[in-house]
Structures are given as structure tokens and as C-alpha cells.
LOPA-747860 format. One record per atom (N, C-alpha, C): residue number from 1; residue in one letter; atom name; x, y, z. Coordinates in pm, 1 decimal, always signed. Layout:
BEGIN
> NUM,a,CA,X,Y,Z
...
REM end
This chain:
BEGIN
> 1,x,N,-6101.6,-2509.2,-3195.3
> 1,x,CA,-6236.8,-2471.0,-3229.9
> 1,x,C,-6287.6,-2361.7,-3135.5
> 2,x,N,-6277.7,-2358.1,-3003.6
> 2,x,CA,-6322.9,-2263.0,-2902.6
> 2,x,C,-6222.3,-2118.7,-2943.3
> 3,x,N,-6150.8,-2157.3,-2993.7
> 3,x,CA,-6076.0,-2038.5,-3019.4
> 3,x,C,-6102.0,-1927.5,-3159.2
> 4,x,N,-6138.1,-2015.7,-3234.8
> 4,x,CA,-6187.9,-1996.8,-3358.5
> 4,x,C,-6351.2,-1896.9,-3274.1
> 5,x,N,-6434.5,-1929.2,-3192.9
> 5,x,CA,-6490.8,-1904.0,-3195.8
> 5,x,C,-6529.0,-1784.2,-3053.6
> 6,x,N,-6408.4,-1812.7,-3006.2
> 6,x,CA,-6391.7,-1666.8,-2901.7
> 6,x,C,-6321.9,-1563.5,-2914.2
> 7,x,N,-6285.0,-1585.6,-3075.5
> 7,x,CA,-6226.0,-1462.6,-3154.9
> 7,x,C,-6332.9,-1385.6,-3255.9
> 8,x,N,-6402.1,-1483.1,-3291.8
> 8,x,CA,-6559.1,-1390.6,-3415.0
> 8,x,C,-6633.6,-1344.8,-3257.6
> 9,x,N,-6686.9,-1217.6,-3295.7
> 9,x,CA,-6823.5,-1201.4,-3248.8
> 9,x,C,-6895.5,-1191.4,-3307.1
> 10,x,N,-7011.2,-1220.4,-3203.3
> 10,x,CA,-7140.4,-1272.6,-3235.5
> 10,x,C,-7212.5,-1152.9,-3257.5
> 11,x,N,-7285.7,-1135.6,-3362.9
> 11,x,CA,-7357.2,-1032.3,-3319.8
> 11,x,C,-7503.5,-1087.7,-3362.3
> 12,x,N,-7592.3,-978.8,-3350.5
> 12,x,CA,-7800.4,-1040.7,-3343.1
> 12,x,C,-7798.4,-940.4,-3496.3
> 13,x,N,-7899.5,-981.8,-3515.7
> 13,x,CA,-7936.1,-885.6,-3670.1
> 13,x,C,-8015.2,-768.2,-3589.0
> 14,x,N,-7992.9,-657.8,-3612.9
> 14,x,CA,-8027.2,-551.3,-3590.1
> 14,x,C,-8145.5,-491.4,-3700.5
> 15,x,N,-8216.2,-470.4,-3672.1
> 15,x,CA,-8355.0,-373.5,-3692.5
> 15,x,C,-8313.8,-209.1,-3837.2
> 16,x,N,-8287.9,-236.3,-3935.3
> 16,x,CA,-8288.1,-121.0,-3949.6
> 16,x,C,-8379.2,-3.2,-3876.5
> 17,x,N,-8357.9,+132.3,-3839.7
> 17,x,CA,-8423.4,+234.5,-3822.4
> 17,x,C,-8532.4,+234.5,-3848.5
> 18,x,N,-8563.3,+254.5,-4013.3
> 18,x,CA,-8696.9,+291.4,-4060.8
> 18,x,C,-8786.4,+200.3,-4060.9
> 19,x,N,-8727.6,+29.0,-4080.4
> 19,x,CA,-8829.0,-55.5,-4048.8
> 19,x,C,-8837.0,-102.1,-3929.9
> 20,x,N,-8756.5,-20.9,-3840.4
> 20,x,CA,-8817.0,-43.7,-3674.9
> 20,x,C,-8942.3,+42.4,-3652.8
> 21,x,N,-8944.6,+172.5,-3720.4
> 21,x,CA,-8989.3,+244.8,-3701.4
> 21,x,C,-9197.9,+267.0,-3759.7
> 22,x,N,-9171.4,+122.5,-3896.3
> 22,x,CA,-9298.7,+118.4,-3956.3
> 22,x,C,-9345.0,+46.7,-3880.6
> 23,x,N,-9262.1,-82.2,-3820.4
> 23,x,CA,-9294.1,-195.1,-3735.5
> 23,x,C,-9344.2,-138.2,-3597.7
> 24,x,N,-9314.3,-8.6,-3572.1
> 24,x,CA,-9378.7,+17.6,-3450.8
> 24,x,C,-9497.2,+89.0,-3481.2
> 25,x,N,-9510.8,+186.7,-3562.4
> 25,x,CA,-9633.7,+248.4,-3627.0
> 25,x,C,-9780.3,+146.3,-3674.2
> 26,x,N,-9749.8,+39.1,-3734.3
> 26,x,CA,-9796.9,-24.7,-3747.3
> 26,x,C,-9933.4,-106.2,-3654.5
> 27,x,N,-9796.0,-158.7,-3574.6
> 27,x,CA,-9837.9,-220.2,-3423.2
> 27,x,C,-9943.6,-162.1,-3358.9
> 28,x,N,-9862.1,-0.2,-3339.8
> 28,x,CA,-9928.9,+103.6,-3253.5
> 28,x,C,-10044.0,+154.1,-3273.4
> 29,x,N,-10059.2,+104.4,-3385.5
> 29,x,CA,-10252.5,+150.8,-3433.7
> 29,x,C,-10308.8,+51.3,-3358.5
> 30,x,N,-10289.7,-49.4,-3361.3
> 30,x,CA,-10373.4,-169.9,-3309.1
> 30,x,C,-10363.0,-123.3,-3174.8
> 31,x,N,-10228.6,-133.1,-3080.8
> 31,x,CA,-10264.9,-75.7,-2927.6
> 31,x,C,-10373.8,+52.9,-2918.8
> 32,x,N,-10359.4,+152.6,-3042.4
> 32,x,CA,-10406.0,+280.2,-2990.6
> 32,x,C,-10577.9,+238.9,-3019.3
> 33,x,N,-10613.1,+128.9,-3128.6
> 33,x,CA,-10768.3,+101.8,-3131.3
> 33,x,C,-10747.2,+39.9,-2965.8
> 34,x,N,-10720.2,-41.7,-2916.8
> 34,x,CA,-10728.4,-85.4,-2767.4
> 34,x,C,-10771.7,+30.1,-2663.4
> 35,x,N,-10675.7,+118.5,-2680.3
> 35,x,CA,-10657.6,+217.8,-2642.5
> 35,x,C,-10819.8,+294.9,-2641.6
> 36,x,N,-10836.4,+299.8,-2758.7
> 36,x,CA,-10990.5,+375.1,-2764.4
> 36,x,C,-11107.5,+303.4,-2740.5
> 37,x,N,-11064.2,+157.5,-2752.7
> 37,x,CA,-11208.9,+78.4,-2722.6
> 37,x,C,-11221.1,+120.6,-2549.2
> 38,x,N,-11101.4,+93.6,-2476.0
> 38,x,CA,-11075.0,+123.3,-2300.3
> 38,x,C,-11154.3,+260.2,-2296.2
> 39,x,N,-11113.4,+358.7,-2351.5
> 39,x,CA,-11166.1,+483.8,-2310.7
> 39,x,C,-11338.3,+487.7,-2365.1
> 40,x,N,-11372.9,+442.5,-2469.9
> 40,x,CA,-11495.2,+404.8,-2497.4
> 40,x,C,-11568.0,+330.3,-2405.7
> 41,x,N,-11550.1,+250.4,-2357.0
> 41,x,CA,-11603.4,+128.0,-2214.8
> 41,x,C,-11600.2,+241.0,-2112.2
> 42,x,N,-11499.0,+279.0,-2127.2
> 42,x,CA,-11524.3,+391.5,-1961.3
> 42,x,C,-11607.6,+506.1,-1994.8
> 43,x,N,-11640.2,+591.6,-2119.3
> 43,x,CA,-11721.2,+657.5,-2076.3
> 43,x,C,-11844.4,+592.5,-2146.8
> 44,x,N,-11876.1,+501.8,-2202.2
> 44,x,CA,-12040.9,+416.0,-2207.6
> 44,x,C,-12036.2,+396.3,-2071.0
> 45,x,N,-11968.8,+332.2,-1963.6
> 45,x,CA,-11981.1,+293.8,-1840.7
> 45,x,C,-11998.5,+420.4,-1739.0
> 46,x,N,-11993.0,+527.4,-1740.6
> 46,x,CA,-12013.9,+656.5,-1694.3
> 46,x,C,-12138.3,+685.4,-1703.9
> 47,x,N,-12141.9,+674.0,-1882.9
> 47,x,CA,-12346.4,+725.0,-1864.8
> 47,x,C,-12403.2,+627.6,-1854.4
> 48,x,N,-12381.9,+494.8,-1855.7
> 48,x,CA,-12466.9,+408.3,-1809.0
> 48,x,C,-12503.8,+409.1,-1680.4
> 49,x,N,-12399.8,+427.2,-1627.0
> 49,x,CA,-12425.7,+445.6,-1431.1
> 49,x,C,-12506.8,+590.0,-1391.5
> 50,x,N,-12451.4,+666.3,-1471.7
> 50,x,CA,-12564.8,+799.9,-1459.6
> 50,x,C,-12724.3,+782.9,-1534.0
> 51,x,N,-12735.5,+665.5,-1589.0
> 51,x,CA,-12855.3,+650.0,-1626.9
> 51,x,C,-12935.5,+601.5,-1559.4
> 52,x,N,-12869.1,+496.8,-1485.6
> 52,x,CA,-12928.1,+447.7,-1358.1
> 52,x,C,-12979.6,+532.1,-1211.1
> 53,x,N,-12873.1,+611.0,-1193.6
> 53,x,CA,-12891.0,+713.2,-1116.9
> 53,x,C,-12766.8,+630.6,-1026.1
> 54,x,N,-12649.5,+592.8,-1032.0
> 54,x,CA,-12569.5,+527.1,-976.2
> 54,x,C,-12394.1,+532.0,-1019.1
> 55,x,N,-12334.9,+542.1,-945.3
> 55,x,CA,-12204.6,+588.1,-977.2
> 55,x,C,-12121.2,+431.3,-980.7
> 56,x,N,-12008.6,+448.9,-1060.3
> 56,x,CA,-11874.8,+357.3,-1033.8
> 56,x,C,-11823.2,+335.0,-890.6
> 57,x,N,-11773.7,+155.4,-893.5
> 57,x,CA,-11767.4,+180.5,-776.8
> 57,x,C,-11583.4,+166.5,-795.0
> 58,x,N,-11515.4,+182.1,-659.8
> 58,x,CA,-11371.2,+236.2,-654.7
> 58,x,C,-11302.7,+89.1,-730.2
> 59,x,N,-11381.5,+21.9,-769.2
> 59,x,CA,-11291.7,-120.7,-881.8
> 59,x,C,-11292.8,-77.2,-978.0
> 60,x,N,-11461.0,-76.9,-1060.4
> 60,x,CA,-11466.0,-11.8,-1140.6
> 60,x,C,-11374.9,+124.6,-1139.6
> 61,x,N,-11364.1,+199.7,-1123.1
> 61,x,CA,-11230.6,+292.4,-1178.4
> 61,x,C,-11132.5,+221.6,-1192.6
> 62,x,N,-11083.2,+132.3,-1127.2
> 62,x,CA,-10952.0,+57.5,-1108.1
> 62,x,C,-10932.9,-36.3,-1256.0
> 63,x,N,-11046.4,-103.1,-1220.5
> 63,x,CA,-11031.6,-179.8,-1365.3
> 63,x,C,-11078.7,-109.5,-1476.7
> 64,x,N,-11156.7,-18.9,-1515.5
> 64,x,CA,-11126.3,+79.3,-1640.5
> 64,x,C,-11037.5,+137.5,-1676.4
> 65,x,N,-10957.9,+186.3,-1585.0
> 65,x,CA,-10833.7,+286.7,-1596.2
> 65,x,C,-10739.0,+161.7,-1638.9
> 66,x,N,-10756.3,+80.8,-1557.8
> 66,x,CA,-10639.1,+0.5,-1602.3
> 66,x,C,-10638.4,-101.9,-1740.5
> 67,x,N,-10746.0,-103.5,-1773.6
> 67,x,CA,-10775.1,-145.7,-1900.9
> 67,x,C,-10794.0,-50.3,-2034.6
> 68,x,N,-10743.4,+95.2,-1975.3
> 68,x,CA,-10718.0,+222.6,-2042.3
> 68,x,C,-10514.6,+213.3,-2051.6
> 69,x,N,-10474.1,+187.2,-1952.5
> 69,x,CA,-10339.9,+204.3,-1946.1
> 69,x,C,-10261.8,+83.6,-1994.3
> 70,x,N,-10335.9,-55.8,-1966.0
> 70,x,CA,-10251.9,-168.4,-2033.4
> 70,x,C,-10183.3,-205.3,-2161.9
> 71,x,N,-10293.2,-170.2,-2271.8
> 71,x,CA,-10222.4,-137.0,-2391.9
> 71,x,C,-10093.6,-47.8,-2387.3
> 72,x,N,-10077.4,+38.2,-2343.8
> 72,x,CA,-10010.5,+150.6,-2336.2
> 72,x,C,-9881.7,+69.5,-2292.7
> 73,x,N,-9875.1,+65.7,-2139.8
> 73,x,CA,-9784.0,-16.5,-2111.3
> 73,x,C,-9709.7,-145.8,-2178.8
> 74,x,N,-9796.1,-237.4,-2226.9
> 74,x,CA,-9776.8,-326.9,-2314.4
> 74,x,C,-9710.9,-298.4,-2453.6
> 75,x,N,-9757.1,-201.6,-2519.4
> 75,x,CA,-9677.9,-108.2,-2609.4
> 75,x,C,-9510.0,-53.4,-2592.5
> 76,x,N,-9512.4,-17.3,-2463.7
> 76,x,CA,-9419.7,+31.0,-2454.7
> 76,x,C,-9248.8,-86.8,-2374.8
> 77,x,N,-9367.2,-194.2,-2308.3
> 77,x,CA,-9259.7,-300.8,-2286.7
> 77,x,C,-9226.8,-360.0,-2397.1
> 78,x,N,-9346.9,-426.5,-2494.1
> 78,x,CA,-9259.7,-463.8,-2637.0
> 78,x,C,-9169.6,-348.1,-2716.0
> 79,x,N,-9187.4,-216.7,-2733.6
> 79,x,CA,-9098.1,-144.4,-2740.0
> 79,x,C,-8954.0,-163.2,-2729.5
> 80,x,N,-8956.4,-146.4,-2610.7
> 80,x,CA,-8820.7,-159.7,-2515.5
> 80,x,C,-8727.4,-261.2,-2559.2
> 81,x,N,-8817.2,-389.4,-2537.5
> 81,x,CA,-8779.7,-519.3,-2512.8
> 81,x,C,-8694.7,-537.4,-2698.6
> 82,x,N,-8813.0,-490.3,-2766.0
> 82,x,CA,-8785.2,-558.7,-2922.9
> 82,x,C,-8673.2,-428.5,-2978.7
> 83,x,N,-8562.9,-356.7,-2885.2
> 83,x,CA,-8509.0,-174.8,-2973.0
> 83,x,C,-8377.3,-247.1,-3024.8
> 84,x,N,-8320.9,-374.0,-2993.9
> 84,x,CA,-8190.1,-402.2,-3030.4
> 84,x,C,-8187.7,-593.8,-3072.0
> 85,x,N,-8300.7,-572.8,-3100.8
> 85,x,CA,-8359.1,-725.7,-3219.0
> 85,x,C,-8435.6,-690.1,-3340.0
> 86,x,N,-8382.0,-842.6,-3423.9
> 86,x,CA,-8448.8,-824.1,-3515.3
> 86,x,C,-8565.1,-794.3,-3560.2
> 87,x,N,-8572.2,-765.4,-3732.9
> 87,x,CA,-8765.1,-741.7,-3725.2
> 87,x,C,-8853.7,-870.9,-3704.6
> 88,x,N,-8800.4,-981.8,-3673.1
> 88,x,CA,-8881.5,-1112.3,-3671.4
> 88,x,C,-8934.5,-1103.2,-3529.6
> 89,x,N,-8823.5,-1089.5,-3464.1
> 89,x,CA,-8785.3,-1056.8,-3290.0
> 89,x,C,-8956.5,-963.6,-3254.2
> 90,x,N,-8914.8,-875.4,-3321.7
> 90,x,CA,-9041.6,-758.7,-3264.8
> 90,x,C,-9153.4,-773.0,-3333.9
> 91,x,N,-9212.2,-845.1,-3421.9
> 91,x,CA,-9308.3,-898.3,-3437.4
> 91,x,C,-9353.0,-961.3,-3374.5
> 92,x,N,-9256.4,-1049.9,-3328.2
> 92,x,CA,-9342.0,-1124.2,-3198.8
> 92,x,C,-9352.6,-1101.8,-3090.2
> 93,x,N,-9258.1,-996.0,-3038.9
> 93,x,CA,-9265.1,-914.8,-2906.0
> 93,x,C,-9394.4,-876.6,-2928.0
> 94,x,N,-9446.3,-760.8,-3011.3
> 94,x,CA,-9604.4,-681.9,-3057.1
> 94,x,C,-9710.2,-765.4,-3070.1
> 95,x,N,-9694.1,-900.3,-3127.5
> 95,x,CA,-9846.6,-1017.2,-3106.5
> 95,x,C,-9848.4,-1076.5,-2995.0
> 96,x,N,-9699.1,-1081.2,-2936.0
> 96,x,CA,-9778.7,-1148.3,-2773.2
> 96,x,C,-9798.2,-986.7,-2729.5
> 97,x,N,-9757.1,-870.1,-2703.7
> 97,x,CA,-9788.4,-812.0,-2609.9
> 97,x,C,-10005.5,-773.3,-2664.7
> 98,x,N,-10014.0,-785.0,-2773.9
> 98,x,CA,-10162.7,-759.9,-2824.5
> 98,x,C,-10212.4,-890.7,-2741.6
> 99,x,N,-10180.1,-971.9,-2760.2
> 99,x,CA,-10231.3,-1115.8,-2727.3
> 99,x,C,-10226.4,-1066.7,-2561.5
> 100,x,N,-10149.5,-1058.7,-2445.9
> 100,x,CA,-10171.8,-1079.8,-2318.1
> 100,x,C,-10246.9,-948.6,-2325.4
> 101,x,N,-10307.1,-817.9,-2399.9
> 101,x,CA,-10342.7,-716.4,-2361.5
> 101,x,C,-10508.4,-767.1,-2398.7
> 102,x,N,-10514.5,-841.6,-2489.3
> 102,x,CA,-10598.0,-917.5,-2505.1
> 102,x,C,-10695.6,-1038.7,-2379.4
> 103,x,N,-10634.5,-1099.8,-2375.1
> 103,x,CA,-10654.7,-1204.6,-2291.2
> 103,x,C,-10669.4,-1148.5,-2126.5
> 104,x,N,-10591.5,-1036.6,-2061.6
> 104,x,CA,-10604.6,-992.9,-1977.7
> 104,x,C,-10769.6,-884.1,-1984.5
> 105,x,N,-10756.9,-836.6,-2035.5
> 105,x,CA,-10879.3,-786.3,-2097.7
> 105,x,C,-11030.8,-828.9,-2055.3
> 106,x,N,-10994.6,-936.7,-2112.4
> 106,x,CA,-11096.1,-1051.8,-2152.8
> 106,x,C,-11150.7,-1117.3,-1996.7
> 107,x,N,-11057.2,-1094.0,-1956.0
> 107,x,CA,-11042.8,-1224.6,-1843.2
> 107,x,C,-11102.0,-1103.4,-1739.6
> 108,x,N,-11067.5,-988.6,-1707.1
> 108,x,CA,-11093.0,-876.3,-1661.5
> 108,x,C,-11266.5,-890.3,-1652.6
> 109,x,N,-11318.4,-879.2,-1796.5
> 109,x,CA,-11460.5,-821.5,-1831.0
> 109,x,C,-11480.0,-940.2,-1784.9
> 110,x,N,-11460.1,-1094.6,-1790.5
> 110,x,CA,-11486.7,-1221.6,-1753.4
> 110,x,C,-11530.1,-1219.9,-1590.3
> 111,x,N,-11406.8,-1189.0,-1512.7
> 111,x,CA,-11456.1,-1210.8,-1389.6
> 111,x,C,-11541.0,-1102.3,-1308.5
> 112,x,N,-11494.8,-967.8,-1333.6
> 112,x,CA,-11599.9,-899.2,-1287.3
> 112,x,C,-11737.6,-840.0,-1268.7
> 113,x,N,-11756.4,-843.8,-1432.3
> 113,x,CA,-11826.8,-813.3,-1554.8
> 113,x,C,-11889.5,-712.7,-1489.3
> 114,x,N,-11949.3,-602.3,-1595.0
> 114,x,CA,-12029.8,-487.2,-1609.4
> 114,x,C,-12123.4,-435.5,-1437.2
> 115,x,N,-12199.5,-559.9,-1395.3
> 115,x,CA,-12275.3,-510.0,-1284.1
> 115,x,C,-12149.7,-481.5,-1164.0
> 116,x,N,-12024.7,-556.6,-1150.5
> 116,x,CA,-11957.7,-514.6,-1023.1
> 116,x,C,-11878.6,-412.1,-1069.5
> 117,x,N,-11918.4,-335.5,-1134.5
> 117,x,CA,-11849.9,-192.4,-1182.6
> 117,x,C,-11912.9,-52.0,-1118.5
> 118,x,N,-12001.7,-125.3,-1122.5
> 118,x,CA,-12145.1,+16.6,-1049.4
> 118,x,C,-12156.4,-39.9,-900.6
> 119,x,N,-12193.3,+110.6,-861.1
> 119,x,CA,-12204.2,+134.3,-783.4
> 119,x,C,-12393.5,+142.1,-703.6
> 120,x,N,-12402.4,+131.3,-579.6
> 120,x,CA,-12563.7,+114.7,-565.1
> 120,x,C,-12642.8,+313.8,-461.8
REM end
């Protein structure tokens, strides 16, 4: 039996091309709305602080930018991760990486929230 079976290889179902390729298009709208809500928060958070007469303080940049770049990153590790699995595989690579880009997010605006962003 071990022999029988250290003679087949194994192989994973592979991704056709083009439906790797919708499967990432797809996805990638949703990161790229992320994407624009981040850059939206940072510049409402710009003129809000200039409305005040008060600047960002060096977190605030930290945590905007980085809540500008996470999607991105997250995008690009499920990428990676899902280029030589199936399409089931990378579906779920793309809802958890939405999901922790999500939840990190969240948890972000949670603990710091809006006032420890500005500056006095």
C-alpha cells in the first residue's frame, strides 16, 4: 500500500489563470473600497484638525497611514499565499484577509479613537 502510494503524486487543484485572475479582481475592489475609505479618514482627519486650528499628532499619522497600507498588504499576502491553490483555497485566503483588515481596523478606531489622533 505505501508503495502504491509513493509512486502516484499528489498533486493540489490548481487555479486556472483566468479564474485566478477574476478571483483577484473581484476581491480587489473590496480591498481598494478599504483602501479609499483609509485615505478618506485621513484627509476628513486633516481638515478636521485644521478646523480646529490643531494638527495630527505623530500616532495619528502612524495609525492612518497604516490603516491606508493594511488593506494593501493584506491583499497582497492573500495574493501570494492563495497563487498555487485552489479557487476554494483563495476565497478564503481573501475573506479572512478582509476579515483581519477589518477587525484590525476596528479595533484601531476602538482603542484610540478620533480625539488621540489630534494634536493640541
Amino acid at each position: 500500500m505505501n508503495a502504491e502510494l509513493s509512486e502516484q503524486t499528489v498533486t493540489r487543484p490548481r487555479t486556472p489563470l483566468w479564474l485566478a485572475v477574476v478571483i483577484a479582481v473581484l476581491f480587489g475592489l473590496f480591498f481598494a473600497y478599504d483602501v479609499w475609505e483609509a485615505l478618506g479618514n485621513l484627509l476628513g482627519m486633516l481638515s478636521f484638525a485644521d478646523n480646529l486650528g490643531v494638527t495630527l499628532t505623530a500616532l495619528g499619522w502612524v495609525v492612518l497611514i497604516g490603516a491606508l497600507l493594511l488593506p494593501i498588504l493584506l491583499f497582497g499576502l492573500a495574493f501570494w499565499l492563495g497563487m498555487k491553490r485552489g479557487p476554494v483555497q483563495q476565497i478564503a485566503l481573501y475573506l479572512a484577509a478582509l476579515a483581519v483588515s477589518a477587525v484590525l481596523y476596528l479595533d484601531i478606531y476602538t482603542v484610540f479613537g478620533p480625539a488621540s489622533l489630534l494634536g493640541t
